[in-house]
N, C-alpha and C positions, 0 to 999 in steps of 0.2 A: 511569624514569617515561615512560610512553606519553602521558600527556594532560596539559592545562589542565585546571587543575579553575577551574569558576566555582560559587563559594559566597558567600551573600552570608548569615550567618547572622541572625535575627529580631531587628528593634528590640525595644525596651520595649514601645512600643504593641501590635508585631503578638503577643509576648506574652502581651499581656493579651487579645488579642483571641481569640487561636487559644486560652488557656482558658476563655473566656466562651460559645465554639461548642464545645466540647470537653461542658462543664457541659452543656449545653443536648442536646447529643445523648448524654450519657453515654459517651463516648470519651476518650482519653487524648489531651493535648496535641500529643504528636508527630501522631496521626491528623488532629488537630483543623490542623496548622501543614501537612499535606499539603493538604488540601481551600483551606485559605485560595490556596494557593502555585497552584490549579489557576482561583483564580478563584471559587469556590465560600465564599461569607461569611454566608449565612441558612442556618440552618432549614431552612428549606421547598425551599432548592436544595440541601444536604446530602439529606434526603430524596427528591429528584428524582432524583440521582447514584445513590445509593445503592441505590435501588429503581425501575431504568427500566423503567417501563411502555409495555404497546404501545398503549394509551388513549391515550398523550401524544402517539402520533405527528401530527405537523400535518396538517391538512386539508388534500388535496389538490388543490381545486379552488382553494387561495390561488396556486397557481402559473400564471403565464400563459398564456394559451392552455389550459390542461386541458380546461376547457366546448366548445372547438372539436373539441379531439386523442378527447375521448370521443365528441360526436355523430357525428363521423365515423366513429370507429369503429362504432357504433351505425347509422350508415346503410351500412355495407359489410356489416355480419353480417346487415341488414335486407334487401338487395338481393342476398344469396349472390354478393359480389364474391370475387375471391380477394386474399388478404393475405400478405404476404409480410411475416416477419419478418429484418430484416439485422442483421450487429453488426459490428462489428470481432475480431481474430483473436485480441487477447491475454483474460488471463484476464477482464476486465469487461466483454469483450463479447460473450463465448463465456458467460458465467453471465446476462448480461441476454437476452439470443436467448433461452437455454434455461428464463428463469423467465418469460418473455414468454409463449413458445410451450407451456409445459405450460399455464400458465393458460388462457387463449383455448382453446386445445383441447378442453378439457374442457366447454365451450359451443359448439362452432364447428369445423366440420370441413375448411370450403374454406380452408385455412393451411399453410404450408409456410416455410421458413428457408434463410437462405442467407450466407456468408461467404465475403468475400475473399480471391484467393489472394496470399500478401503479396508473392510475388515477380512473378506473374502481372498484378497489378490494382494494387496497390500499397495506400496506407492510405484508407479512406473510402470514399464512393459512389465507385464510378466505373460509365466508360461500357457497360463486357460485363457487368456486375450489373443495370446499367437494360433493355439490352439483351436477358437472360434473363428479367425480369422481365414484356418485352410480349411475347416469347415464349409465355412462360405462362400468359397470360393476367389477368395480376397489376394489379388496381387503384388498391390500397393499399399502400404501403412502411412498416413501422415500421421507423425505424431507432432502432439505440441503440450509444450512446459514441462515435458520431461524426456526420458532418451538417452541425455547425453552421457550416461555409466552404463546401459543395460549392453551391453560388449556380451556377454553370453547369449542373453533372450535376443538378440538381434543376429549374431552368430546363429541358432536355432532357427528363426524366423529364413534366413539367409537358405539354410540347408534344406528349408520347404519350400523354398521358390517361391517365397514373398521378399520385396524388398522394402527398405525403409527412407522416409525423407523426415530428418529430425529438424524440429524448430525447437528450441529451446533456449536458455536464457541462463541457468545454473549454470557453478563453476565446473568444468571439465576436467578430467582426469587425463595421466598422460596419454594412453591407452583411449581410442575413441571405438567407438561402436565400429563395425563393418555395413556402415548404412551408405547407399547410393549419393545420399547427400547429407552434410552436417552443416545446418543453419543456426549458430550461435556466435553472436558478437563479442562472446567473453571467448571465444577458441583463443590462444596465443599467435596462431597463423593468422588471422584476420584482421587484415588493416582498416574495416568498417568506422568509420568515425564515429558515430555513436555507441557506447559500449551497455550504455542500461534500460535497453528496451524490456518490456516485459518478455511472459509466452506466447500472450493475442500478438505482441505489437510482430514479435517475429513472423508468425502467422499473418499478419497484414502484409508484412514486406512481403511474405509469399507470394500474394495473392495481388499485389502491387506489381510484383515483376512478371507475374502468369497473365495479367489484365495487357501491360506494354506490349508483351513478347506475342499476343495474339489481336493486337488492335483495340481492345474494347475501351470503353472512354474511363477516364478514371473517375468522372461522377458514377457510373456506378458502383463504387467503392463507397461512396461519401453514406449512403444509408448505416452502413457498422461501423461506422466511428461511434457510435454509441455506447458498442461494446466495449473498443478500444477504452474508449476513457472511463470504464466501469470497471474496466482491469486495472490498468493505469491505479487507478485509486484504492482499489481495494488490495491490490500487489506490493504499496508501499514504496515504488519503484520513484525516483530523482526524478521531481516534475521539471524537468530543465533540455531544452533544445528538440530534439524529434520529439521525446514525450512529450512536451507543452504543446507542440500544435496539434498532435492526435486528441491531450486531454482538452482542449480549449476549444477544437471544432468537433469533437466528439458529444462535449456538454450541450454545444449547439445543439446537434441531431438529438439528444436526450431531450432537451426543452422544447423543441418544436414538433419534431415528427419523430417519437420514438419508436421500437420496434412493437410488437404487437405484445411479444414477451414481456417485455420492460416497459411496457405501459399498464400490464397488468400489477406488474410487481410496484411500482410507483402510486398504483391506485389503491392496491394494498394497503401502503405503508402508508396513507396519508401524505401524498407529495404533490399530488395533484393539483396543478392550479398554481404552485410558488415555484420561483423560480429554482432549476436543484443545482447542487454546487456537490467539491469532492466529499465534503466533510458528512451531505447527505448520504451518498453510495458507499461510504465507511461505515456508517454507523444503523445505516437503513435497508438499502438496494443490496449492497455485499453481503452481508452478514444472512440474507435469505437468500441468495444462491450458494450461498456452504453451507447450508442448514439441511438439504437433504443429503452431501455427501458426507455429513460429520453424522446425519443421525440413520439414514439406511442405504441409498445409493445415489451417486451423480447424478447419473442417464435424467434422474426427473428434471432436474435446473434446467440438463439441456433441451432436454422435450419441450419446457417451456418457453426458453430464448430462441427456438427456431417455430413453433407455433403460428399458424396462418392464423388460427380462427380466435377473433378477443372471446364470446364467451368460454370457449374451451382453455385459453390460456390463463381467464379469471379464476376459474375452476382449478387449473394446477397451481394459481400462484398460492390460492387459500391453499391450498394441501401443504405445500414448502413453508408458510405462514406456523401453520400448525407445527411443524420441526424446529421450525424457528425455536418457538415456544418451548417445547420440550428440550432444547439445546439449552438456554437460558437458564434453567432449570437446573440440571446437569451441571454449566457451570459455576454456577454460584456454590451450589453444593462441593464441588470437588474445591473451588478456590476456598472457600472453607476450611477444609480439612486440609488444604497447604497448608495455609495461612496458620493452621494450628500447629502444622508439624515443626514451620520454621520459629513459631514462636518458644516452641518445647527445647531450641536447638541453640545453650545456651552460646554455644560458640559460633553459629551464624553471624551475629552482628562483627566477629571479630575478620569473617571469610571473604573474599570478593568474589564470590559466585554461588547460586545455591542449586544442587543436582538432591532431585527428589523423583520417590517412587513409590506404586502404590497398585498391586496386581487387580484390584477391583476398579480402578479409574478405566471412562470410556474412551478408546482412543482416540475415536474423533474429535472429542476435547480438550485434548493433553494441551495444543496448543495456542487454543484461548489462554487454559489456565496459566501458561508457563508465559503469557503476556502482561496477565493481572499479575502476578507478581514480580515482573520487573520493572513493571511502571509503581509497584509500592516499594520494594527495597534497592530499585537500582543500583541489580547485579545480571549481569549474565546468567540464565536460568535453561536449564534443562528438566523436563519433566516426563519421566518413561510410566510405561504398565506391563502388563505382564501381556506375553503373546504365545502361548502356548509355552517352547522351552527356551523363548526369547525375551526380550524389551525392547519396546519399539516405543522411542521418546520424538517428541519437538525442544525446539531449545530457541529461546529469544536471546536479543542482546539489547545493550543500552548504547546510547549514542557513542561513536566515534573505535568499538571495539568491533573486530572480527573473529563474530562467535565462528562461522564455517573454518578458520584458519583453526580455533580451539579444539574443536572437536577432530579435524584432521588430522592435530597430533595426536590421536588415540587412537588412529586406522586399524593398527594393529592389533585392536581390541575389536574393532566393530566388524559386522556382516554387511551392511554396508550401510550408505550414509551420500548425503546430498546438502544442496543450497545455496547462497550466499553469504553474504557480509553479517546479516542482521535478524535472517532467520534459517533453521535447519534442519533435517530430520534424520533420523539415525534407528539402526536395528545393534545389537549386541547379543551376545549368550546372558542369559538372568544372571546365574554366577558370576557374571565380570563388572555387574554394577561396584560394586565398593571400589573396585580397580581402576574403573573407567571416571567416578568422583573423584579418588585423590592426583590421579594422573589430569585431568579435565583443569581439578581446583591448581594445582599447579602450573599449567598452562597457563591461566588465567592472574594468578599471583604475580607472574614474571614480568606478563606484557599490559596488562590494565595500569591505565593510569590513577590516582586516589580523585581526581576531580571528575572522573567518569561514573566513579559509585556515588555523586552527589544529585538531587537534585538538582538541575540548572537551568535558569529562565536565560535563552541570549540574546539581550536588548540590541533592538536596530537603534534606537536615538531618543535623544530627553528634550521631551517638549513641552510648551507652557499650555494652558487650556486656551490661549485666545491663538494660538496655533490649528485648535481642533475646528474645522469651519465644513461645512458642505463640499466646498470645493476638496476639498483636501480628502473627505470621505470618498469621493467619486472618484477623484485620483489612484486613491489606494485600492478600486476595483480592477483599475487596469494590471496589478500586479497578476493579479488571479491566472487561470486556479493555482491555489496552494496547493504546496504538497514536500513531500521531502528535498532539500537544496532551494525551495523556492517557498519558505512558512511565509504565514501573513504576518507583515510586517508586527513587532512587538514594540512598544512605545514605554517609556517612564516618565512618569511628572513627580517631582517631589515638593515638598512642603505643601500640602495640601489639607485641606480642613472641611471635617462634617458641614454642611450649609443649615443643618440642625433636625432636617429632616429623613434623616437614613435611618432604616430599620429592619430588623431580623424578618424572614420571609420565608416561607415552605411548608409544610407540611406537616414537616418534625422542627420548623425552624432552623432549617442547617444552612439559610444562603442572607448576602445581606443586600438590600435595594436601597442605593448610595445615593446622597443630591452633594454635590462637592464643587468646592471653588478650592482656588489657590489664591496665593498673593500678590499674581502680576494681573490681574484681570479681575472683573465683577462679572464673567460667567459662570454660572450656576450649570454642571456637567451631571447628566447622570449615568450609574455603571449598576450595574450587577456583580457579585463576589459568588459563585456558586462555592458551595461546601466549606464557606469563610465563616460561620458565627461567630466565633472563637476570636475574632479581633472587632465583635461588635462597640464591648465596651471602652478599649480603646478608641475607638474612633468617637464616641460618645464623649468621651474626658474633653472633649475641646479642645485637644491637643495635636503638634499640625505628623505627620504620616509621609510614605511615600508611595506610590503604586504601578506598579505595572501591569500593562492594557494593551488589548490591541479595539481596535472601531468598529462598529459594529452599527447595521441597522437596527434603529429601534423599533419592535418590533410593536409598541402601543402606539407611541407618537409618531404620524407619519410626517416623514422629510425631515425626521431630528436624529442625532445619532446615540449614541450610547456607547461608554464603554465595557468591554468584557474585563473584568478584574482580576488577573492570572495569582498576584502576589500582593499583600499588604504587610508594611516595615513601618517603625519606628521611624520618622524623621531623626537624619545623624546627629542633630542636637537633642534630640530625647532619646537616642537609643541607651 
């Protein structure tokens, strides 16, 4: 058994209620006990879910500052100032730059973009970006997915007779820049009803409320929804409410007509021709638009995503392919050499959090690595290297803690520091490492709960295999896309038995390829167990199991399903 499972199965009430919404939309209980479980109890929010319109997206002018962030933009295109679009380097700031700057383009020709060098400049505005920018003659800064701390470099900027329109998404400090407009849904002052847009998505309201406020139709908007939902996904950000129609008609424009950029990058990776979903631009699309800012500079990702010409943009995508490659590389090696440190660390297993350092690690990786190891010891992790007479770390966290709130309590150790809930970035003096660990690990001792540092699978519902039917598969597409607040549904069947033909599968042998029945049915189900061997021969013993799963197209048998096998248990009468 790999996991905790947390299962809390349906009262009577919730019962009757999941078939009284079941009834009313014409869907089967089990469908009807998902939507309740996601928060969803009417009608009318069933329908909402189910059929996200881009009608429904909210009015942009409800977010603060917009009526300023627009006129100004309107007085720069009026005055033929020049504008400068910025972003940050990872992938939500490399897709907001380049759905910024296609847009406006297309109206506006004195515009140009620019991105930080991560090792050069480091994260955010800084001073040789401001510096380029009076160079150039630049009046206007949009920045997007960062901003909302640089209160000095925008002070600076201020004092050159550039101004700033921040789109951003991080948590805000008290103290706000001195920019013309400050567009973030997390401000305290903003009554914006949605609160977890990404960087693109702020940037889309932009360009949303710049599109109203001069007549243009908002299908032209509809071409970079593509971005949005490659941000969306690869940001990590609550696939629930504005984000779910951005990511879900965003997937569209991906699957149909993507951008010229993102048709290269797609053709690349081998995507071409299947239909792609988020769990592809996580683990495919994403990870090659960070692969030139983690291994030399942004500016390339974007060069590509704003790209007219396919052969020219197939040409950049192989180049960013190739970082890819060498990022991979990189990180395996440095999670290595975690992996060994926390092993050597005999008092880790007793800690709930691990802060590691290591002046040779490449920065651009720190925060892969500090992801690979909270998904193996889930703890809250932070992982610094050396920056001259500084350390400049990333820092993940595990479900339901607020790593940005932990690290806050250290301000006063840090030079400074950013993020959210679940991921973060921070600079320090080197010397203040051991102080910033036991200060960090104490934070974390106080407010972490012990079933946070656990793995945990959390089952939507327990069902039999003659429950598992076509219909039901198709059903559970309508959930999509996943993503944080809205996983694909997770399922448990228990008492369940080898059908005699399951066996170990891979390479090295590490996965198992399952035929399984249970006891209330004579269908024969098949699953996958990836990285499962290790419960081969119980399953062999003839002995009955329990498992948890979520559906899955099978990808050999067409029109059959299959499940994915997240955990394999003991049946409670053999545990």
């Amino acid at each position: 058994m790999l996991f905790k499972w947390n299962y809390k199965p349906p009262t009577t009430e919730e019962k009757q209620a999941a078939d009284e919404l079941g009834a009313k939309l014409n869907i089967s209980p089990i469908l009807a006990w998902l939507l309740i479980r996601r928060g969803i109890t009417t009608e009318s929010a069933a329908k909402r879910f189910f059929h996200p319109q881009l009608a429904d997206l909210i009015n942009p002018f409800l977010m603060k500052d917009m009526d300023l962030a627009v006129d100004r933009l309107n007085d720069a295109m009026g005055r033929k100032e020049r504008i400068l679009v910025y972003g940050d380097y990872d992938v939500d700031g490399c897709t907001a730059v380049a759905l910024v700057y296609k847009f406006i383009q297309q109206f506006y020709s004195n515009i140009e973009y620019y991105i930080p060098d991560r090792y050069d400049e480091g994260y955010g505005v800084s001073k040789k970006g401001i510096d380029y920018a009076k160079e150039a003659g630049v009046k206007l800064v949009i920045i997007l997915d960062c901003g909302i701390k640089a209160v000095e470099e925008i002070a600076y900027a201020k004092s050159l007779g550039i101004d700033f329109i921040i789109c951003d998404h991080h948590m805000p400090d008290e103290e706000l820049p001195p920019a013309v407009a400050i567009l973030n849904p997390k401000r305290p002052d903003d009554s914006y009803p949605f609160k977890h847009l990404c960087g693109c998505g702020v940037g889309f309201k932009l360009m949303q409320a710049f599109a109203k406020n001069n007549g243009i139709p908002f299908a032209r908007l509809i071409p970079l929804l593509d971005l949005c939902a490659v941000s969306i996904a690869a940001d990590i950000v609550p696939v629930t409410d504005e984000n779910r129609i951005l990511a879900l008609h965003g997937l569209k424009t991906l699957n149909q007509n993507p951008s010229i950029g993102l048709k290269a990058i797609i053709d690349i990776c081998g995507l071409g021709g299947r239909d792609i979903s988020m769990s592809d631009i996580i683990f495919k699309i994403g990870p090659r638009i960070n692969a030139s800012g983690r291994m030399e500079n942004g500016r390339e990702s974007v060069d590509l995503l704003v790209e007219k010409d396919f052969a020219g943009a197939l040409e950049k995508a192989k180049h960013i392919d190739c970082y890819n490659e060498q990022r991979k590389d990189i990180d395996k090696q440095m999670t290595e050499e975690a992996n060994h440190i926390v092993s050597r660390l005999e008092s880790q297993c007793h800690r709930s959090s691990i802060v590691l350092y290591d002046e040779n690690w490449k920065k651009g990786v720190i925060g892969i690595v500090a992801s690979r190891l909270t998904e193996i010891y889930f703890r809250p992790t932070v992982v610094l290297t050396r920056d001259g007479d500084f350390a400049t770390g990333s820092a993940r966290s595990v479900t339901g803690f607020d790593v940005y709130s932990a690290i806050k309590s250290c301000r006063d150790l840090l030079v400074n520091f950013g993020g959210h809930t679940y991921a973060a970035g921070l600079t320090l003096r080197w010397n203040d490492i051991q102080q910033f660990r036991k200060r960090f690990q104490q934070y974390v001792d106080e407010h972490i709960q012990p079933e946070q540092t656990e793995a945990m699978l959390n089952i939507d519902a327990e069902i039999d295999f003659r429950d598992i039917t076509k219909k039901l598969h198709s059903d559970l597409k309508r959930f999509a896309p996943f993503g944080p607040c809205n996983l694909k549904p997770l399922f448990c069947t228990t008492g369940v038995y080898d059908y005699g033909t399951s066996k170990v599968v891979g390479r090295e042998q590490e996965h198992i390829k399952l035929e399984l029945v249970d006891s209330k049915s004579s269908n024969v189900v098949n699953g996958i167990a990836f990285g499962q061997s290790a419960s081969a021969r119980y399953i062999k013993s003839k002995r009955s199991f329990d498992i948890a799963y979520t559906i899955e197209d099978n990808v050999f048998k067409r029109n059959m399903v299959q499940l994915q096998i997240e955990d394999i248990r003991p049946a409670e009468e053999d545990d």
